[in-house]
C-alpha positions in Angstrom: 12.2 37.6 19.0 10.3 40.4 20.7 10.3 39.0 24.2 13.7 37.3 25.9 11.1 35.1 27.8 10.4 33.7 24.8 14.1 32.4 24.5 14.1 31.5 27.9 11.4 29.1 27.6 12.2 27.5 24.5 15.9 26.4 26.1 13.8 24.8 28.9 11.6 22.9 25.9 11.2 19.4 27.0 9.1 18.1 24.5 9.3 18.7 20.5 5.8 17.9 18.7 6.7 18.1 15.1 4.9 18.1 11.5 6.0 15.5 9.5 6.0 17.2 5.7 8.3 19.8 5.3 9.4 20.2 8.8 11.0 16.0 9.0 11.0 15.9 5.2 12.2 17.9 2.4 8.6 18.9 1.1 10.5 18.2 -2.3 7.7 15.7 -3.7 8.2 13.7 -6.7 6.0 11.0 -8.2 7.2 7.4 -7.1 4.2 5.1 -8.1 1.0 4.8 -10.0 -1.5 2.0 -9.3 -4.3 0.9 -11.7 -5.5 -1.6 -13.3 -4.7 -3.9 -9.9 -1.2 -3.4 -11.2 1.7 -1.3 -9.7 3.9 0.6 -11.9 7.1 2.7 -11.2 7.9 6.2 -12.3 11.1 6.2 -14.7 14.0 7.2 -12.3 16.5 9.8 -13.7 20.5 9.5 -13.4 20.3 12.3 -10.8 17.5 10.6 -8.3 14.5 12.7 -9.5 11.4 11.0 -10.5 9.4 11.5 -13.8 8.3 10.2 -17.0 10.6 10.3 -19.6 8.2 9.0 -22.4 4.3 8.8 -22.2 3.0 5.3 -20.6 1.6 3.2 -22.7 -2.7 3.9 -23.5 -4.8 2.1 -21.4 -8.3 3.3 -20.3 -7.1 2.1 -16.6 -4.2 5.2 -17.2 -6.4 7.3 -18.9 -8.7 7.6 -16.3 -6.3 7.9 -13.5 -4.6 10.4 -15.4 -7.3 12.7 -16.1 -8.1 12.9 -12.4 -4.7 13.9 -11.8 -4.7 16.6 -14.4 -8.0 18.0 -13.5 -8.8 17.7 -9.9 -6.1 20.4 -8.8 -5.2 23.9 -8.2 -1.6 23.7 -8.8 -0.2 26.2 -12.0 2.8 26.4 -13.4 4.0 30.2 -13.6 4.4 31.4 -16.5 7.3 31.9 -19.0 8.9 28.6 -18.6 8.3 26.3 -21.6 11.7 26.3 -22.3 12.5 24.8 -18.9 12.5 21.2 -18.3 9.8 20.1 -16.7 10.9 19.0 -13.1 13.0 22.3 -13.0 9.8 24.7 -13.7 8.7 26.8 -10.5 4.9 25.9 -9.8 2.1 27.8 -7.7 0.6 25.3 -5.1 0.7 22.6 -2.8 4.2 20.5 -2.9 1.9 17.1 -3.3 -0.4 19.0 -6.3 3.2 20.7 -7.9 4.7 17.1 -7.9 1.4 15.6 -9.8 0.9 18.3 -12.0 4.6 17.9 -13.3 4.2 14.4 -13.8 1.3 15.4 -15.9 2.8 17.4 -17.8 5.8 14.9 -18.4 2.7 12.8 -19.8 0.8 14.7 -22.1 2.8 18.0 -22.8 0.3 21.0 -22.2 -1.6 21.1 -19.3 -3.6 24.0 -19.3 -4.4 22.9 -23.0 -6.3 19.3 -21.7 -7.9 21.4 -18.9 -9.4 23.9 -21.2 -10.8 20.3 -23.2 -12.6 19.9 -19.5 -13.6 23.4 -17.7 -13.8 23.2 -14.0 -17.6 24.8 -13.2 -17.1 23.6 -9.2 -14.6 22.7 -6.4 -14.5 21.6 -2.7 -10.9 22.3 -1.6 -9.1 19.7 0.4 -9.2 20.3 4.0 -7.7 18.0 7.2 -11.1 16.6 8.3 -12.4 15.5 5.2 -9.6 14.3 3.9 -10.8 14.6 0.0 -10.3 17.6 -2.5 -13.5 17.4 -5.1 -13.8 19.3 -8.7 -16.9 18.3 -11.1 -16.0 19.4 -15.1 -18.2 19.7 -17.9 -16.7 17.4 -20.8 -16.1 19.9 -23.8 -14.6 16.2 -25.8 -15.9 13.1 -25.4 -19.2 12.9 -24.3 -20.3 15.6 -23.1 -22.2 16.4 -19.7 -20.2 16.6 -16.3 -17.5 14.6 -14.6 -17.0 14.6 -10.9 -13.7 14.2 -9.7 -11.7 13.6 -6.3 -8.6 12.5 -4.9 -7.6 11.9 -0.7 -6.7 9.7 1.3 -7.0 6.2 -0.3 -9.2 5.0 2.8 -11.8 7.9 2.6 -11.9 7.7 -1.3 -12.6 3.6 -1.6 -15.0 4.3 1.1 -17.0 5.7 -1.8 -16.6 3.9 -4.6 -19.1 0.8 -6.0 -16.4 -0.2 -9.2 -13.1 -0.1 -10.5 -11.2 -0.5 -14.0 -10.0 -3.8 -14.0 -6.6 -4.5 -16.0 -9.2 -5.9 -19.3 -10.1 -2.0 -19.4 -13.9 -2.9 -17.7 -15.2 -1.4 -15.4 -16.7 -4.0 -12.8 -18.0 -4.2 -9.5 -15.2 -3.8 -6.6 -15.2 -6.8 -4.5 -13.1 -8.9 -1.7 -10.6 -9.7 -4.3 -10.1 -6.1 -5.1 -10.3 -4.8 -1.4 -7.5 -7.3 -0.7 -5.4 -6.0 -3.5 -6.0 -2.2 -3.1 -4.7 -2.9 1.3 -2.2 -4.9 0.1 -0.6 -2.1 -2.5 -1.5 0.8 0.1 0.2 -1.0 3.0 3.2 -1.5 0.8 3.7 1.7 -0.7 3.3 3.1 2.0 5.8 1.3 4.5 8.5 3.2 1.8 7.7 6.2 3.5 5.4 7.4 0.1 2.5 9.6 0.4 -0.4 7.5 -1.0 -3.5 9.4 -2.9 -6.8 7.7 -3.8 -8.2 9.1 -7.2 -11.9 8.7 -8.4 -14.4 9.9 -10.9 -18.1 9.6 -11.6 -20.0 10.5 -14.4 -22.9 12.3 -13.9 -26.6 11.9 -15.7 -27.1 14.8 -18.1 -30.6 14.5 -17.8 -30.1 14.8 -14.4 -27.6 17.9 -14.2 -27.8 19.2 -17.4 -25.4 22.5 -19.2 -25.2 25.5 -16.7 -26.8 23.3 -13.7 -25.6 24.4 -10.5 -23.8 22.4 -7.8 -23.9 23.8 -4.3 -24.4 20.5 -1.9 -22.2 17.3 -3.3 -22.7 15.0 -0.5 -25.3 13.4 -2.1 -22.9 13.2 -5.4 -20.2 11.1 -3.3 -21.7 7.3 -4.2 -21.1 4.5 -6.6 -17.9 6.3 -7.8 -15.2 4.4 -10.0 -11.9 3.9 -8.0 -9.6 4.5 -10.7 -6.5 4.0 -9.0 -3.5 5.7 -6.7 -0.7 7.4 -6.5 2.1 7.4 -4.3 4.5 10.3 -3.8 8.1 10.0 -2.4 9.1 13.0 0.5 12.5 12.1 1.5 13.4 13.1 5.0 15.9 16.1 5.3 19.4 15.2 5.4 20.1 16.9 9.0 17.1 15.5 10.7 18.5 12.1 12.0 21.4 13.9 13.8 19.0 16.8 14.9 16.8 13.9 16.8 19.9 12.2 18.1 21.0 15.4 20.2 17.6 16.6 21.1 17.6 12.6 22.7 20.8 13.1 24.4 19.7 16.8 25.9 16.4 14.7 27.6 14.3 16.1 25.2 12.1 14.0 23.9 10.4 14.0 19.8 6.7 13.4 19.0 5.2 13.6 15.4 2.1 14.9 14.6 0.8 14.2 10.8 -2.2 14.1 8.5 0.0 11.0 6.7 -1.2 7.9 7.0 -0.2 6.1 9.8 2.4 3.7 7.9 3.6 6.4 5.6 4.3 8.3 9.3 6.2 5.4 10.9 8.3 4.7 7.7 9.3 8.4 8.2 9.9 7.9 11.6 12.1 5.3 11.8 14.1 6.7 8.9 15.2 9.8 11.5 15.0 8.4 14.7 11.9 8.9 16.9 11.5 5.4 16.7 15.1 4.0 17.6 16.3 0.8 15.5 15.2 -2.4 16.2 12.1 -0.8 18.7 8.9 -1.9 17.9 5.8 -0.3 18.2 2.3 -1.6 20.1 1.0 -3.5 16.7 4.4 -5.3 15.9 5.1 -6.7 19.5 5.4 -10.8 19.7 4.9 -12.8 22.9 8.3 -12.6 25.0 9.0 -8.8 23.8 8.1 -6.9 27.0 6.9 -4.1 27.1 6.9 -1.4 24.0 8.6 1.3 23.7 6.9 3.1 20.9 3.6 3.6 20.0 1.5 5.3 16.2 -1.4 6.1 17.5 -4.5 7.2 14.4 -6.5 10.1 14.7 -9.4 7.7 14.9 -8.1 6.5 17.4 -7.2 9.4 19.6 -11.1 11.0 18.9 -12.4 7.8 20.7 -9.6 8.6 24.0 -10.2 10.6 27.2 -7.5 13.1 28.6 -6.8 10.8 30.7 -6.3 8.4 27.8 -3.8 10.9 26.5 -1.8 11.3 29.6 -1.0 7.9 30.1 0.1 7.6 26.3 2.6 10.3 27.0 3.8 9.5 30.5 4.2 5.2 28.8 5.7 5.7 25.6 9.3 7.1 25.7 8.9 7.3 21.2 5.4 8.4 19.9 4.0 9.0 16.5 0.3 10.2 16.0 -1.0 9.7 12.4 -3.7 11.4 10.3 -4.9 13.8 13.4 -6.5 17.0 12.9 -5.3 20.6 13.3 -7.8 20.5 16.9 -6.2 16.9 17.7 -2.9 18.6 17.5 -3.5 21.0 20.5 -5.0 18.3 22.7 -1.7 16.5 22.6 0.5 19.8 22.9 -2.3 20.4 26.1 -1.3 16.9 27.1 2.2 17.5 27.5 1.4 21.0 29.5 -0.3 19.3 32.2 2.5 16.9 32.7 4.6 20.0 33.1 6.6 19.9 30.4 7.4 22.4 28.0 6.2 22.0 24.5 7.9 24.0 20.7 5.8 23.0 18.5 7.1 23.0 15.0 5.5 23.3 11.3 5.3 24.5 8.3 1.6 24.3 7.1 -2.4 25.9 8.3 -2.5 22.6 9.5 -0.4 22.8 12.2 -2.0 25.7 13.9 -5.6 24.9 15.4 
């Protein structure tokens, strides 16, 4: 602390706007589910709680396909040295939701780096908040040659994209009402557990079209008719201390907001589990007739682009328990400016680029 103002101020805090991963939860990510095939299947659970594979899944080009994407379409390493380390124990360079797939990967088909050399990476479009996708394209030194374009995000953004998926015969066919149905269904579900949910695609591109040593620069116009090939979900759980941290920040007046990129299920899952929204509260979309008035509220990023400052004030003056779900680093500091000219006095709290506009 290089200023004693500085302590001053943050024992008159009055309002805590907290990140969700990391900060709330143990940024300790392990795989939890896999969905493909319109079919969700669980991770083997060890004796000791951790998740991973213990034998490779059965072959299905339904797995294959999701498991490629998962292989390829990252930028986490593991460091080297460590083969004779079990897998969920070896250290990794990258982000915890990448080091958590890439293990699970590796659980699955042994070498890594080996299948990646099979399919060198000649472009990538890091993730980042707004678009909410991280993109790689590959040539195909097996199979059939040419280039494979591959992405992973939120599920919502990634279907958004997509024309067909691998059905559970191993066909790909046209996505339709059925399948929309299924794929809400299994994201809702996951991710009321509290699990991170990714959305993985690919897209094989015409050689004629983008032939060897073509260059990619602009891939918007790539980013249609891709194959859904399934998700993943990812389980964070919350730290230990948090629930009792909440508790006494609720007793001293102050009060807890969260402020996430997660989806905004996967957020309130989190957020009931320690305590910014109290048992037995519900939140404006699960009030019934006769329920008064709610006490909590999730409010989307989509949401909160469409609102007024106005719109903000009245969201913080109204709702003593408040999440706000898949917002953007800029989003972030309207609601910490919200708080401000209430008068209140905001820490703001995170571990990520994301939570610093």
């Amino acid at each position: 602390v290089r200023k004693l103002e500085a302590v001053e101020t943050l024992g008159s805090t009055s309002v805590i706007c907290s990140d969700k991963t990391g900060t709330l939860t143990e940024n300790r990510m392990t795989v939890a589910h896999l969905w493909y095939g319109r079919q969700i299947h669980d991770a083997t659970r060890a004796d000791n709680g951790d998740i991973f594979m213990a034998a490779r899944r059965p072959a299905s080009k339904g797995w294959e396909a999701l498991a490629r994407v998962m292989g390829l379409c990252s930028r986490a390493v593991f460091r080297e040295n460590q083969d004779h380390i079990a897998v969920k124990d070896r250290l990794c360079n990258g982000d915890a939701s990448e080091m958590a797939l890439l293990k699970y990967f590796e659980s699955e088909y042994g070498n890594t780096e080996a299948f990646r050399n099979q399919y060198p990476k000649i472009y990538e479009d890091p993730f980042n908040a707004f678009k909410q996708y991280q993109l790689s394209i590959h040539e195909q030194a097996v199979d059939r040659g040419g280039h494979i374009l591959m992405i992973k995000g939120a599920p919502e953004k990634i279907i958004d994209k997509c024309s067909t998926f691998i059905n559970a015969n191993e066909e790909e066919v046209q996505i339709d009402g059925g399948f929309i149905a299924s794929f809400n269904e299994t994201h809702t579900r996951l991710a009321n557990k509290g699990e991170r949910v990714f959305g993985f695609a690919h897209k094989f591109l015409d050689p004629v079209e983008y032939p060897e040593g073509c260059v990619f620069d602009h891939t918007d116009r790539l980013l249609n008719n891709l194959c859904f090939v399934g998700m993943v979900s990812l389980l964070d759980p919350p730290r230990a201390t948090v629930p009792t941290a909440v508790a006494r920040c609720r007793r001293a007046g102050i009060k807890v907001i969260m402020m996430t990129g997660d989806h905004p299920i996967t957020a309130k899952a989190i957020g009931r589990a320690v305590g910014i929204i109290s048992p037995g509260v519900r939140t404006t979309d699960e009030v019934v007739p006769g329920d008064g008035e709610p006490q909590a509220i999730v409010v989307g990023g989509t949401d909160l682009a469409g609102m007024k400052d106005d719109d903000i004030d009245a969201i913080l003056q109204n709702y003593p328990e408040i999440i706000f779900a898949r917002i953007l680093p800029e989003q972030k500091l309207r609601i910490v400016e919200g708080c401000q000219r209430a008068g209140l006095v905001v820490a703001v709290t995170g571990d990520g680029v994301n939570d610093a506009p």
